[in-house]
DRENGUNU-103299 format. One line per 2 residues: number of its first residue (from 1); for each residue x, y, z of N, C-alpha, C. Coordinates in Angstrom, 3 decimals, padded with zeros to 6 digits. Example, Ala and Ser with C-alpha at 12.3 -4.5 7.8 and 13.67 -1.06 7.14 Angstrom:
BEGIN
1 = 013.190 -005.690 007.800 012.300 -004.500 007.800 013.200 -003.300 007.800  012.850 -002.250 007.080 013.670 -001.060 007.140 012.900 000.030 007.870
END
This chain:
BEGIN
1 = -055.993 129.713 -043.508 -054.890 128.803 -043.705 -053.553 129.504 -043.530  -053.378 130.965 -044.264 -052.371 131.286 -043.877 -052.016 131.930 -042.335
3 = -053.216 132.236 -041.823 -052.945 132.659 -040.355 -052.321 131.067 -039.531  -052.882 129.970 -040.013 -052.529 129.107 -038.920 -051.095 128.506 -039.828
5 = -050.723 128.928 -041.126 -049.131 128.722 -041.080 -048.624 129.562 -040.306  -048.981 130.706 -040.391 -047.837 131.947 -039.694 -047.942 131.629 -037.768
7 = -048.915 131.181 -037.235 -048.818 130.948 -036.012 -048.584 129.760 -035.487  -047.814 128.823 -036.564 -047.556 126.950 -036.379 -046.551 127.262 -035.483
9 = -045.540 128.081 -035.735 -044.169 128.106 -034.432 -044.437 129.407 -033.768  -043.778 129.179 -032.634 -043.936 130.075 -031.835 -042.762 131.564 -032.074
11 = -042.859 132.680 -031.715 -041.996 133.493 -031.964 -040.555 133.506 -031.401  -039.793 133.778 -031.872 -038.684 133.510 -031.699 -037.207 133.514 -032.580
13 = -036.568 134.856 -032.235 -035.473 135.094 -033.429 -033.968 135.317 -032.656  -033.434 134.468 -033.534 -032.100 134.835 -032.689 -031.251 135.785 -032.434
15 = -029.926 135.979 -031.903 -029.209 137.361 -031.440 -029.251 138.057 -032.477  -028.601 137.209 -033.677 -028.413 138.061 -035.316 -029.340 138.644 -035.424
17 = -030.300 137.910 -035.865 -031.579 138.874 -036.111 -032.338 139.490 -035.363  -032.242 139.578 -034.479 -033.157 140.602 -033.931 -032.184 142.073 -033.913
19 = -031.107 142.092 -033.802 -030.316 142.843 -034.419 -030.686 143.837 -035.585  -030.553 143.597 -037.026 -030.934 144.081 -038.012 -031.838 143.047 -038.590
21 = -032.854 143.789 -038.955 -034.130 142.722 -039.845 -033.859 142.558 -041.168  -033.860 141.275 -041.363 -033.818 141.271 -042.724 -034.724 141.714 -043.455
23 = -034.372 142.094 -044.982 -035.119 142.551 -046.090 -035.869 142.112 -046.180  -036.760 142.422 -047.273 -038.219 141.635 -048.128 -037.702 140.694 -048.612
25 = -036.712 141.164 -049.042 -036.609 140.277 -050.324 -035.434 138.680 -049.814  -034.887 139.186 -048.633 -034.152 138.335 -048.071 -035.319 137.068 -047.227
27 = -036.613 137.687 -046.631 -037.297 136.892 -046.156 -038.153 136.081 -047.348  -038.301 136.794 -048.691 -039.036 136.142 -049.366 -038.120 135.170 -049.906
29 = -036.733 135.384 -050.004 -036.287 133.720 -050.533 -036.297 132.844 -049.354  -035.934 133.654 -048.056 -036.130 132.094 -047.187 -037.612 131.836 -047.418
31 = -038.779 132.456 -047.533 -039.997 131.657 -047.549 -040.021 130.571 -048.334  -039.292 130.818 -049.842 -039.388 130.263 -050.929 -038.572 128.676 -050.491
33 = -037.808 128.994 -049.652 -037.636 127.328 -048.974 -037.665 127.081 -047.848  -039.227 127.910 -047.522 -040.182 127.069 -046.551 -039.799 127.139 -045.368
35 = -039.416 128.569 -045.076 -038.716 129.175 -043.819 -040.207 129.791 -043.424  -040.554 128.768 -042.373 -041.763 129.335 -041.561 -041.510 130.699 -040.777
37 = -040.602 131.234 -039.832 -040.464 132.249 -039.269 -040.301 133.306 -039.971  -039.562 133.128 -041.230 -039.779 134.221 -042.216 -040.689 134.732 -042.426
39 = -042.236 133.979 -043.106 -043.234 133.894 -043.668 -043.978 135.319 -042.138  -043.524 134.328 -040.982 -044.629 135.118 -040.284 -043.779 136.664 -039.853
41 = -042.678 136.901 -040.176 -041.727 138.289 -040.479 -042.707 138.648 -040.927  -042.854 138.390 -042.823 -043.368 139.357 -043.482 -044.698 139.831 -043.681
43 = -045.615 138.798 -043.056 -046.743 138.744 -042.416 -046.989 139.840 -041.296  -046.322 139.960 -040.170 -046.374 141.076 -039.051 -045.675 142.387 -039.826
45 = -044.807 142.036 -040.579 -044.342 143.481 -041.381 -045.018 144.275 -042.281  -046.340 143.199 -043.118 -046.863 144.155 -044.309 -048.650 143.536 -043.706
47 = -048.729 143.153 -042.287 -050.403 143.110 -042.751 -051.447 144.143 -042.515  -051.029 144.748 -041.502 -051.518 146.239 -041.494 -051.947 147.039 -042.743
49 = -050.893 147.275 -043.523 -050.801 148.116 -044.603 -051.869 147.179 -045.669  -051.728 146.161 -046.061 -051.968 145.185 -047.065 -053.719 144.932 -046.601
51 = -054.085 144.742 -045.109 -055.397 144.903 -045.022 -056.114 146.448 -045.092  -055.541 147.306 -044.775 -055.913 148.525 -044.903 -056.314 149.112 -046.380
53 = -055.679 148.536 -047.185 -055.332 148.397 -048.651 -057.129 147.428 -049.761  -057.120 146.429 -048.764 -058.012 145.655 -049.034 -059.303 146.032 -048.408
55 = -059.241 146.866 -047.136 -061.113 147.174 -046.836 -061.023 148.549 -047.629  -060.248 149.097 -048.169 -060.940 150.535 -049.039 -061.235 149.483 -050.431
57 = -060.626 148.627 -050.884 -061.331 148.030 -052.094 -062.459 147.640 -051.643  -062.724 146.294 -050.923 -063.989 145.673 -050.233 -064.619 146.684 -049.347
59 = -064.215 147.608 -048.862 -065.275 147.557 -047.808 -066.407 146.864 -046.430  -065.542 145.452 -047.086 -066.167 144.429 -046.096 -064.992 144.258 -044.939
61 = -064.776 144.533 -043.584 -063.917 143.826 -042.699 -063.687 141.957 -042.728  -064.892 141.819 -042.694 -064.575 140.515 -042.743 -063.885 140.154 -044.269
63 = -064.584 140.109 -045.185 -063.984 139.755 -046.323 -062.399 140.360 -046.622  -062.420 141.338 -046.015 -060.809 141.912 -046.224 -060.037 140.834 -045.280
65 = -060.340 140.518 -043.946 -059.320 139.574 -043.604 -059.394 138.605 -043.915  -060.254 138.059 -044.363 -060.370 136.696 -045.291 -059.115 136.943 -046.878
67 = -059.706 138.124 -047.215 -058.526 137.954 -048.432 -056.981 138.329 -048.121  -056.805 139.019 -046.955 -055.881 139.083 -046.518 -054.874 137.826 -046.097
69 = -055.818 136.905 -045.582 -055.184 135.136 -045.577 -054.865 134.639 -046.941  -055.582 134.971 -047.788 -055.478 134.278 -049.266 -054.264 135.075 -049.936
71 = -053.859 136.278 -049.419 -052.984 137.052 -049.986 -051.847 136.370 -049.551  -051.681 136.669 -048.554 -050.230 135.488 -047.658 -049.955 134.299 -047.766
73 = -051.264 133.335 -048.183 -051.059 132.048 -048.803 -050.784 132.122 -050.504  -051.012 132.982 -050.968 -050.584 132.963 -052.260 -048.610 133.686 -052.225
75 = -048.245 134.111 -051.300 -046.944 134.631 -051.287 -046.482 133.187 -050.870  -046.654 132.170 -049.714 -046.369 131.529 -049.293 -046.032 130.402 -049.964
77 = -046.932 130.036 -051.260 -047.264 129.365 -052.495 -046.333 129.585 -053.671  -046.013 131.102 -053.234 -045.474 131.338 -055.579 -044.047 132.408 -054.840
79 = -043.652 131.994 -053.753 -042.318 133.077 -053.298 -041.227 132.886 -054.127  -040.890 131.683 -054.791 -039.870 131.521 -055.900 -040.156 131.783 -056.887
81 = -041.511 132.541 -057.336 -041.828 132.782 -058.315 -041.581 134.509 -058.902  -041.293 135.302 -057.354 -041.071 136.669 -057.335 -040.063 136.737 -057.925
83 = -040.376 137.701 -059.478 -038.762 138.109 -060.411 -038.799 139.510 -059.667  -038.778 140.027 -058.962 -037.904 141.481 -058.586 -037.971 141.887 -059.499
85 = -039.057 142.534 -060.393 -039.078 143.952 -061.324 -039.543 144.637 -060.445  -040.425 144.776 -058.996 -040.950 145.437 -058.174 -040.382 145.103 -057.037
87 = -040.694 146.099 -055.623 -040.449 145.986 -054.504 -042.027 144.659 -053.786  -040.935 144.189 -052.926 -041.609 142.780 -052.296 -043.613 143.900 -051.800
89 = -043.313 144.850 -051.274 -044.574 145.334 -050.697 -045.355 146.139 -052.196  -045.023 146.324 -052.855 -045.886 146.300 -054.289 -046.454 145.192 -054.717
91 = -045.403 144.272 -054.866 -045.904 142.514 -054.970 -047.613 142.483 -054.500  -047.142 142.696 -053.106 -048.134 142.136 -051.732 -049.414 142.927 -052.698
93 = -049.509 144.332 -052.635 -050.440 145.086 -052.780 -051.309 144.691 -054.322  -050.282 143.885 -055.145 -050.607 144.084 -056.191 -051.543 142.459 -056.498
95 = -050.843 141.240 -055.456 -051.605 140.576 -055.189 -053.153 140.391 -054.601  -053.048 141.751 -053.558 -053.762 142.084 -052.944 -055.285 142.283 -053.615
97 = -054.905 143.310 -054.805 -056.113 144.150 -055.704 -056.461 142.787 -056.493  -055.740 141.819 -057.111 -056.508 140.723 -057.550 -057.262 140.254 -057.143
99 = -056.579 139.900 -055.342 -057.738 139.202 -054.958 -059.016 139.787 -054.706  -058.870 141.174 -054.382 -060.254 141.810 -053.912 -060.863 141.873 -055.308
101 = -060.757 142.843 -056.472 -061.099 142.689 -057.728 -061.868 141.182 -058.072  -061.884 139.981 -057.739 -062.289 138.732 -057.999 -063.132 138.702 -057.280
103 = -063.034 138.641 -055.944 -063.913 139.158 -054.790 -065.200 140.005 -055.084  -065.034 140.917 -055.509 -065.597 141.981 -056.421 -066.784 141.546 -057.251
105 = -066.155 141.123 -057.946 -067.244 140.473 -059.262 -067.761 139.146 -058.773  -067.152 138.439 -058.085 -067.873 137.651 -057.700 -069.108 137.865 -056.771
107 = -069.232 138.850 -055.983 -070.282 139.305 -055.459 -071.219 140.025 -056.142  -070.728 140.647 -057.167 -071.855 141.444 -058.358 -072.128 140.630 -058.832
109 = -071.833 139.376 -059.056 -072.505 138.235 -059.706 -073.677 137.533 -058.866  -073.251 137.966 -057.449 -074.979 137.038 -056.810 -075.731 137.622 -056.984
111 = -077.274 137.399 -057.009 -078.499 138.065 -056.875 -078.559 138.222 -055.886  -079.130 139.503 -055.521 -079.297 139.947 -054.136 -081.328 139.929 -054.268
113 = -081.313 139.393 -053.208 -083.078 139.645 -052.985 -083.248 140.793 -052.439  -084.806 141.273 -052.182 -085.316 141.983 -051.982 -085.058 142.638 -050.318
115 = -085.450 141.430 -049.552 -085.022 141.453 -048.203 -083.602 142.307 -047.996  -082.739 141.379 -048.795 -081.539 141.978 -048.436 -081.154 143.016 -048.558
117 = -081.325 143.574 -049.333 -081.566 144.865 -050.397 -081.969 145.808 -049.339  -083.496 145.793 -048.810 -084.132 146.169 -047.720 -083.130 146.293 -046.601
119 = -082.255 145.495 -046.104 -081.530 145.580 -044.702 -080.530 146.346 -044.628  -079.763 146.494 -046.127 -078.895 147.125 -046.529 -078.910 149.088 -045.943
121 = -077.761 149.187 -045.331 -078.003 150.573 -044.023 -077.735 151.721 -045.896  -078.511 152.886 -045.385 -078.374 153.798 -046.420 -077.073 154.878 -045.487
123 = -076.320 154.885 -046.591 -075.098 155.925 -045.942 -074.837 157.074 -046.310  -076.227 157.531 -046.769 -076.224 158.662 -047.107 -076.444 160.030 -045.905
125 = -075.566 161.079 -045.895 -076.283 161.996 -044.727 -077.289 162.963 -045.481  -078.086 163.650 -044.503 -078.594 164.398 -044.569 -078.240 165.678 -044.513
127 = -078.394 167.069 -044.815 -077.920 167.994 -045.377 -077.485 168.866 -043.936  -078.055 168.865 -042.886 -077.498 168.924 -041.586 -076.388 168.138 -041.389
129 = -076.208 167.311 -041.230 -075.224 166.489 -041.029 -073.985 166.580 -041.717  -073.799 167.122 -043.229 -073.189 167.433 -043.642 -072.448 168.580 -043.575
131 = -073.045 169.575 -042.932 -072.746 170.999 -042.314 -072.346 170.742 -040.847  -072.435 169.597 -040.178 -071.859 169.977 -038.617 -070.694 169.041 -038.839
133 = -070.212 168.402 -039.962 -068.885 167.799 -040.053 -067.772 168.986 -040.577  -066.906 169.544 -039.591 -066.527 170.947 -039.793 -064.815 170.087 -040.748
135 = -064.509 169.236 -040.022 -062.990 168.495 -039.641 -062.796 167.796 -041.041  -061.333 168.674 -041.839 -061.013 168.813 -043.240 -060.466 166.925 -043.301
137 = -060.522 166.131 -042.549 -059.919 164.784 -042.646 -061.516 164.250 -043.163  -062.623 164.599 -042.585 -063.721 163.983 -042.799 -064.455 164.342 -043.547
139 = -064.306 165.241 -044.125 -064.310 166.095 -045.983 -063.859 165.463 -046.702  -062.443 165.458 -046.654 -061.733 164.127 -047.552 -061.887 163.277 -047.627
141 = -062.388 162.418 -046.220 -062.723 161.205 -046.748 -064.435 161.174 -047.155  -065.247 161.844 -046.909 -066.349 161.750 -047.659 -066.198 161.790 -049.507
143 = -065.042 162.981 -049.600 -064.969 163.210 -050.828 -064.328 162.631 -051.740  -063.623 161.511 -051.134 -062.964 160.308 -051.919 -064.103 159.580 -052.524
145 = -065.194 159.533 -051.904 -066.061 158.259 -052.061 -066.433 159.078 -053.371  -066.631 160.154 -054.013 -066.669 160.367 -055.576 -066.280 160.002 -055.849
147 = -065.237 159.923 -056.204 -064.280 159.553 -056.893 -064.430 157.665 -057.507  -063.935 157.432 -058.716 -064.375 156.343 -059.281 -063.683 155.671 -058.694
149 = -063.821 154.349 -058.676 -062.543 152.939 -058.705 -061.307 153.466 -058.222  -060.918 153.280 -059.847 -060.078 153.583 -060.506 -058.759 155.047 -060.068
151 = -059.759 155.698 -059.864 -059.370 157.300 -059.025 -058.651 157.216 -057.941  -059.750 156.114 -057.172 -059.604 156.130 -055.971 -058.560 155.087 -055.565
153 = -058.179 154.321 -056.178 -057.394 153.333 -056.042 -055.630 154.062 -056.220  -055.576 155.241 -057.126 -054.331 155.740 -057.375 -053.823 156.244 -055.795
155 = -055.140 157.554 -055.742 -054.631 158.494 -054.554 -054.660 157.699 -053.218  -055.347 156.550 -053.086 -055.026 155.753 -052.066 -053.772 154.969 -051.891
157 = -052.811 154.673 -053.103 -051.885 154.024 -053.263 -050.786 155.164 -052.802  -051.105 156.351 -053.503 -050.039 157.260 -053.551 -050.181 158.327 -052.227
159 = -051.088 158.225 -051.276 -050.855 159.130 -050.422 -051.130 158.265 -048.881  -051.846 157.034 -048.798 -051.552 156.632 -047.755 -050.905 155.581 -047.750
161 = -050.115 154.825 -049.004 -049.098 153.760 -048.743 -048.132 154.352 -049.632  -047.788 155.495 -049.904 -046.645 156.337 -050.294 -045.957 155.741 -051.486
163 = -046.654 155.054 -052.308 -046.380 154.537 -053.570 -045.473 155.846 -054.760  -044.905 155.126 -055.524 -044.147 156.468 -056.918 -045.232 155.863 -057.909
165 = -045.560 156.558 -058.770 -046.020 156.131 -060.056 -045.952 155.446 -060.820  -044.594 154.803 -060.762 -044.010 153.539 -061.382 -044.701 151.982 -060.356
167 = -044.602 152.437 -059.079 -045.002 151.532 -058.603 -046.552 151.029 -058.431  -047.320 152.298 -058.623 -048.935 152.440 -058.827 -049.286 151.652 -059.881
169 = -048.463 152.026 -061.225 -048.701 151.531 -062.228 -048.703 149.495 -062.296  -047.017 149.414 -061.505 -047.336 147.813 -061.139 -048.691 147.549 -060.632
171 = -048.775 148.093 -059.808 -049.949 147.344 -058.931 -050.982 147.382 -059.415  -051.486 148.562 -059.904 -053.105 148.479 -061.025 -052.830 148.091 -062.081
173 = -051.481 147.573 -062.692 -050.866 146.814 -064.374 -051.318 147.739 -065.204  -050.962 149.433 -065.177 -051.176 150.304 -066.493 -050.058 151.148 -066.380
175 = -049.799 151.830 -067.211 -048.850 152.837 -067.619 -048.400 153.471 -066.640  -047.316 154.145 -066.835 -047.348 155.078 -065.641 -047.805 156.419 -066.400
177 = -048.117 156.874 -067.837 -049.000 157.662 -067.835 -050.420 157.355 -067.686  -051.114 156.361 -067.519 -052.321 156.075 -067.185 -052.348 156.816 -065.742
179 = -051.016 156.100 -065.233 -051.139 156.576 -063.328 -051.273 158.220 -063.309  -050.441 158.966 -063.979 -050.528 160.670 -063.828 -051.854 161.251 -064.244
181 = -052.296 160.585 -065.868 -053.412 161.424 -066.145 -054.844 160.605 -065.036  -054.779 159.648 -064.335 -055.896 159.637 -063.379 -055.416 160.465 -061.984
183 = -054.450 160.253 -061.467 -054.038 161.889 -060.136 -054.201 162.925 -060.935  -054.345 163.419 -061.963 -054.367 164.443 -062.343 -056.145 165.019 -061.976
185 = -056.675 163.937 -062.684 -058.230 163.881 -062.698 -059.422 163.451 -061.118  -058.736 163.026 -060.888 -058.520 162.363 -059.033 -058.776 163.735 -058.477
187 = -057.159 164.421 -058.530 -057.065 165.622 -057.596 -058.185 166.404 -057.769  -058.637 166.834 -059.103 -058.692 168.091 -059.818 -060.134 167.918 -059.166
189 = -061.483 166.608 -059.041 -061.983 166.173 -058.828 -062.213 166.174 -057.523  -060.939 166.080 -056.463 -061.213 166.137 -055.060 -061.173 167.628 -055.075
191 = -060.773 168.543 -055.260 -060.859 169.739 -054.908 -062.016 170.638 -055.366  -062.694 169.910 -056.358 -063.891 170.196 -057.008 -065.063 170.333 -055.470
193 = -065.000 168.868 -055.003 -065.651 168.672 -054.536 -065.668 169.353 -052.637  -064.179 169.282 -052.659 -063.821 170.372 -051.429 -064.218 171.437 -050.980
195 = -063.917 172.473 -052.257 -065.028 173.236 -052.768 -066.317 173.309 -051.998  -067.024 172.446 -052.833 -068.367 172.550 -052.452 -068.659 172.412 -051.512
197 = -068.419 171.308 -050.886 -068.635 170.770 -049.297 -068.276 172.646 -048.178  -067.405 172.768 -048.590 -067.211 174.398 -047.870 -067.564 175.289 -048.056
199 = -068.084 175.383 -049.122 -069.165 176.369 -049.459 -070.654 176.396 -048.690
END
């Protein structure tokens, strides 16, 4: 639904604007009165980041762009509702983790049969395989997957969407000492495991 608001008009911005782009926060009040070209601004401006955001929660492609529509229809829905204690792309992200989080449990809630269970690919390597992956990017990302939730949700906020701690904290709704003492435990944890893998 929200892909076929954002693609109802065709593209098209005038001299002014294409000039200097407006803000977040300037496009989120025109959304808020139903400024279609806006909507699809902030749409081409944050969906990259905001789906990228959503397949490390899900893990599902499809389901990530599915919630990725529900994310943009819920901005599209409650834009007069944004009080600016946060930046408009915290908002997004923070909408974002709801929806996947719901997503979430709602799938731990189906029964999975046997079959399925069965089809389900094992992603585990084998101990060769683990030794001819030499390349320190593919260490890391194996070695994230330790890491809990929770863990993983910080250092993903804070090192590939360049989040502050204050803003981590919006988006997962805890402290911002909650946010330090889990990077603390995160890091200490990835390097644990760095470690080993190189050994």
């Amino acid at each position: 639904m929200a892909m076929q608001l954002i693609a109802a008009q065709p593209m098209g911005a005038s001299a002014a604007e294409s000039e200097v782009a407006p803000s977040d926060d300037i496009l989120l009040m025109r959304i808020a009165g139903g400024d279609r070209p806006a909507m699809r601004a902030l749409f081409t401006r944050h969906r990259v980041g905001v789906y990228r955001w959503l397949l490390r929660l899900v893990r599902d492609a499809g389901l990530a762009e599915d919630l990725l529509s529900e994310v943009f229809l819920d901005v599209w829905r409650h834009a007069a509702s944004f009080e600016r204690r946060s930046s408009v792309a915290t908002w997004l992200l923070a909408i974002a983790r709801c929806k996947a989080m719901s997503a979430l449990r709602k799938r731990s809630d189906d029964a999975l049969d046997d079959t399925t269970v069965a089809q389900l690919p094992d992603g585990a390597d084998d101990p060769e395989t683990v030794l001819e992956h030499k390349d320190l990017a593919e260490h890391l990302r194996r070695a994230l997957t330790v890491l809990s939730s929770e863990h993983r949700q910080v250092i993903d906020l804070v090192y590939y969407h360049g989040k502050t701690v204050r803003e981590v904290g919006e988006v997962l709704g805890v402290p911002a000492a909650t946010v330090k003492t889990r990077m603390f435990y995160a890091r200490r944890r990835l390097a644990e495991e760095l470690t080993a893998r190189a050994a």
